[in-house]
N, C-alpha and C positions, 0 to 999 in steps of 0.2 A: 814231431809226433805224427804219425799217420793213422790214418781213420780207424782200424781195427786196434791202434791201441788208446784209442778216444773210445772209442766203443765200451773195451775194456774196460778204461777206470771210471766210465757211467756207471757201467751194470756192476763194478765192483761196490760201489758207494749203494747202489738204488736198486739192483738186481735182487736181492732177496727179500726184497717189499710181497707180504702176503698177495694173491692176488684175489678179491675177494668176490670174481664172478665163479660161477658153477660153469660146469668142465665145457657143457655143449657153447656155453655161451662165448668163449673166449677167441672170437676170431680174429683178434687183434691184441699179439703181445703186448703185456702190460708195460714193460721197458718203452718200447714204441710208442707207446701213450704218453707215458710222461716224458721220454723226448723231445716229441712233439710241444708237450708243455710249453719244459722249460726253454729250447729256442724260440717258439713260438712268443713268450714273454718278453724275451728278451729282445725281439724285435719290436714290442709294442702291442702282442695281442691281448684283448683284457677280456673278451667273449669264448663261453662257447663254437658260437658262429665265428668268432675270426683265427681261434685255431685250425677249424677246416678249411677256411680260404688261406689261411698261410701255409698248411699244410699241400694242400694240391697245387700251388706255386711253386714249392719249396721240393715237391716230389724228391726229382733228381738229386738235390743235394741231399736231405736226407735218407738215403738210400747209400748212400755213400758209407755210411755210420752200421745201418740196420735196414734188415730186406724188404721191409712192409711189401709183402706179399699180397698184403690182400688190399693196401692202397690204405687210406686214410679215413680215421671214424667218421660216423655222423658226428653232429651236436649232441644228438641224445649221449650219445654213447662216451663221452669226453665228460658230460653232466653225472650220469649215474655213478662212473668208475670212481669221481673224484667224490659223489657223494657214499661211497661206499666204502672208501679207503680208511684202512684205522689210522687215524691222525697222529695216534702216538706210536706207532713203528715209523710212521712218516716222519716224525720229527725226530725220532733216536738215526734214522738213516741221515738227516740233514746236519745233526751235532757232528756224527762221525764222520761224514764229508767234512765239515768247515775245520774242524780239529786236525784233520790229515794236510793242511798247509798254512793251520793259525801257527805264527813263530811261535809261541808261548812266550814271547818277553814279557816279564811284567807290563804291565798297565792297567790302566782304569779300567775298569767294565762299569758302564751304566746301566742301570735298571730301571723300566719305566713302561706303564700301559699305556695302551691306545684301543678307544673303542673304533672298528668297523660299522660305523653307524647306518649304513644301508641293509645291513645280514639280517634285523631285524625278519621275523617271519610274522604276520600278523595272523595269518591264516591257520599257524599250530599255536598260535599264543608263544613264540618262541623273541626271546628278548636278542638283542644282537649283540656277536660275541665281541668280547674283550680279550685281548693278549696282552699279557707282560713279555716285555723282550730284552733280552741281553743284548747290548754292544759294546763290540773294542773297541775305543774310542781310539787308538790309535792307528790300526789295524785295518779299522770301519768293517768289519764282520760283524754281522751278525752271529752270536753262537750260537743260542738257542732261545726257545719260546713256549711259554707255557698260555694255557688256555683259562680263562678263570670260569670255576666253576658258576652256575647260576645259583640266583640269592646269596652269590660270595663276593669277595673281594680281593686285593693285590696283597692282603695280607698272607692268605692263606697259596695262594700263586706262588709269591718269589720264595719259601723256602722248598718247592717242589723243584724250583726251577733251579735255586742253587745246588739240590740234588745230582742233578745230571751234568752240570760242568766241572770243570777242572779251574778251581781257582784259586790254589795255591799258588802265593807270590803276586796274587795281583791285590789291588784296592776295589773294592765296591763301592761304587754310591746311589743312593736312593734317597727320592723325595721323601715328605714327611709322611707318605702313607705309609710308608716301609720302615718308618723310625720304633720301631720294636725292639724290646730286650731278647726274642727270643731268637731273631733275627740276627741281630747282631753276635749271638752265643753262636749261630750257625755257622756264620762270614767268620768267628774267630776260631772253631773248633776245626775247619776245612783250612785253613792256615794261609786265610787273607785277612787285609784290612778294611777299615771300612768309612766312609764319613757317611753322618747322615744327615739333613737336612730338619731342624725343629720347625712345628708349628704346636698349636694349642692341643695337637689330641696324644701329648704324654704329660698329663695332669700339669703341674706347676715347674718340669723341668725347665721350658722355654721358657719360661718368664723369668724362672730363676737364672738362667744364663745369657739372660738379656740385660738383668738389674747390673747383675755383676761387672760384663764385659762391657755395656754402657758406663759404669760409675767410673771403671778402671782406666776406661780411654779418654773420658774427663780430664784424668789428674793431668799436669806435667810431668811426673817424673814417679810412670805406678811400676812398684815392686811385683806385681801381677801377671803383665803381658810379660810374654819371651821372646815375641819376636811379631815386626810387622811389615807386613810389603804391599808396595802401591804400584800399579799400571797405570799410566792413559792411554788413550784410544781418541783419536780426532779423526773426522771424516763426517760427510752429510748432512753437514751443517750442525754440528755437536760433537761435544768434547764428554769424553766419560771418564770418571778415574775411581779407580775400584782397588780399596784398601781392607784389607787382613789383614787383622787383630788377633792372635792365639794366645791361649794361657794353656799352662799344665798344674796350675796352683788351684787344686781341685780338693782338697780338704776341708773346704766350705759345704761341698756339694753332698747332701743326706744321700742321691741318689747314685752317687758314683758305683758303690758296691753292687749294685744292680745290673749292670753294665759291663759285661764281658771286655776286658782290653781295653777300657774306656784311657784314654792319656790327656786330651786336648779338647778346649771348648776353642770356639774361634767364630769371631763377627766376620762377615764382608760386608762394607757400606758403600755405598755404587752411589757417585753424584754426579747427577747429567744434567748439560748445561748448555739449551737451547736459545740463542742469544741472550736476551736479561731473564727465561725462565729458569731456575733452578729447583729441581727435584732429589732427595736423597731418599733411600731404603737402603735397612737394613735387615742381614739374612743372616740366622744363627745353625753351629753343626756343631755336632758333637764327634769324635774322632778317635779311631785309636792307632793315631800316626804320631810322631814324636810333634813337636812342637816348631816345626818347621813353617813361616806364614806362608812365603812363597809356594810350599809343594804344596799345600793345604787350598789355595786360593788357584794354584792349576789346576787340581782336581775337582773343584766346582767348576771349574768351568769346563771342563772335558765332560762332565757330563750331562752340556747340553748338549752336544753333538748328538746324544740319541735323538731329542727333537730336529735340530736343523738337515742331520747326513738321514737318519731312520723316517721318524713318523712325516716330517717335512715331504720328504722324498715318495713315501709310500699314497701319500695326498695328490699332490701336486704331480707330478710323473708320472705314477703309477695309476690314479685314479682312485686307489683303493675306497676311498669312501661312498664312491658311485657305484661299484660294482654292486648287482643286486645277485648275487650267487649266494642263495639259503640256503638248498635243501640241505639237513643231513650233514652230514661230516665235510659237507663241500667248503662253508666258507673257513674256515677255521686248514683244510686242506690247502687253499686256494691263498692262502696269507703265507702256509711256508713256502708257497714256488715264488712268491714275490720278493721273499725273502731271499732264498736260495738264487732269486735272479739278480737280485741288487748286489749279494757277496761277488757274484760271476763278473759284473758289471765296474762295481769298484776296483775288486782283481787286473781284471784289462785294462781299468785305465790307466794304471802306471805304463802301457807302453800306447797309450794314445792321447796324447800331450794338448794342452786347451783344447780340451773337447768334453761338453758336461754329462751328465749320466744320459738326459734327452736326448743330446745331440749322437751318444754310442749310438742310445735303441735305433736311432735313426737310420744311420748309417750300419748297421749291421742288416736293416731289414734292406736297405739297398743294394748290399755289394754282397754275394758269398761270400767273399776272403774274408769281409771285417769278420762276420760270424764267427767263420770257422778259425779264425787267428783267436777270437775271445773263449772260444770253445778250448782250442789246444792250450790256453795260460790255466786254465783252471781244472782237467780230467787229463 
């Protein structure tokens, strides 16, 4: 691919983002800004300030992409745009980027917030934003990201967020906040499935599907379960073995009817065994997959990856939780280029072999070629 058609499938994906200065004010194409951004990120920039110092480093090479004619913004001017940008064309332009090279094979999609806990503003009485985010847990894309409203919660988020994806043919899973009947009618009416994850706040369901699924796994020989499957895991000084329990013998359950697709309750009980310590927990889901325990007991666990590949990643590597970018549409802007840079990030690594996401940003901000080799896998 050569730079003008890099160029190209930028400004095809991100080129018709509003731009939301007044006429006189625009001496610096808005494309070029976010350019800048996103390489900028992706080597490691997390400031205002250290966009214009990688940018006037980086001059010559990006020029190569886009003319910056007029050279490279201030600070201010990198702070204002991003606080002025509507967050939701930003994000329908970042869906339609990651859907133009997500395979669509079925898989899991996780769903799961994370507060930005530095975005707080004290000074507008402004709380700090929350995002719920989508990921392919197989894929590790991020697809899309909703914002939660203030004085709201993830309940009212992820059916906005299931709105704008395509998730047909795949499974959804959500923690217990997400464990909603309306929810679930959403995930089955868009023609995925779903498990979810029980705790105490759907009145007497969990306790009902814990009495059950514990008394059933008692027995020797319960007419109940339909199927069960065990893993171990040894390594760091413990051994773990995690066993799924499914039933489809739900004619017990007053709440089934309630419950769109509902098929399958299913325990996993996790017993980790640090020399003579032993610990067991058990975690209850409701399900409308057939009564498979194996596929039922992969899909909990695919969807921690949101934490370890996502929110892990976003901490840790990214800093996001340091970042102090308030004003305005900025942090909540500033989350999708993180976003958008970790998809770019995971993309390229399939052709840069033991090397961690750190280690790219690194090496990109070092050499042109890494850059422009991570740039050409992904536009």
């Amino acid at each position: 691919m050569d730079e003008q058609e890099l160029s190209e499938g930028f400004e095809a994906h991100f080129g018709e983002l509003t731009d939301p200065r007044i006429e006189r004010s625009k001496v610096y194409p808005l494309v070029e800004i976010l350019f800048v951004m996103l390489c900028g990120s992706i080597c490691g920039a997390e400031s205002w300030r250290d966009l214009v110092t990688f940018g006037e480093d980086k001059l010559d090479f990006l020029q190569e992409y886009f003319p910056f004619a007029a050279g490279i913004p201030c600070k201010n001017t990198f702070a204002r745009v991003c606080a002025a940008l509507d967050p939701m064309q930003f994000r329908d332009c970042f869906i339609g980027w990651a859907q133009s090279f997500h395979t669509g094979l079925a898989e899991v999609i996780a769903i799961d917030g994370n507060t930005l806990r530095n975005s707080m503003n004290t000074a507008t009485s402004t709380a700090a934003i929350h995002m719920v985010s989508a990921l392919g847990t197989s894929s590790r894309l991020v697809l899309a990201q909703e914002k939660v409203a203030e004085k709201s919660n993830e309940i009212t988020a992820i059916p906005a967020l299931l709105d704008v994806l395509d998730i047909q043919g795949h499974t959804i899973t959500i923690d217990a906040m997400g464990c909603q009947r309306a929810i679930a009618e959403k995930i089955q009416s868009r023609g995925a499935d779903y498990v979810l994850a029980l705790k105490g706040n759907q009145g007497t369901l969990n306790e009902d599907v814990r009495l059950f699924l514990e008394s059933e796994a008692g027995k020797p020989a319960s007419t109940a379960i339909d199927d069960m499957f065990t893993e171990t895991d040894k390594g760091h000084g413990r051994i773990e073995t995690r066993r799924c329990i499914v039933s489809s013998k739900l004619d017990w359950l007053t709440q089934k009817s309630q419950w769109r697709g509902l098929r399958t309750v299913a325990m996993i009980e996790e017993t980790r065994e640090i020399g003579n310590k032993v610990s067991i927990e058990r975690r209850f889901f409701i399900s409308s997959l057939p009564a498979s325990a194996k596929q039922i007991a992969q899909t909990v666990r695919a969807h921690w990856a949101i934490e370890n590949t996502l929110h892990w990643t976003l901490d840790v590597v990214f800093n996001e939780d340091k970042s102090r970018v308030r004003k305005d549409h900025a942090p909540q802007n500033m989350a999708i280029v993180r976003h958008l840079t970790l998809n770019v990030l995971n993309q390229a690594k399939k052709n840069f072999k033991n090397i961690s996401i750190k280690g790219l940003r690194k090496k990109a901000g070092w050499g042109n070629a890494t850059l422009r080799a991570i740039l050409n896998q992904v536009f």
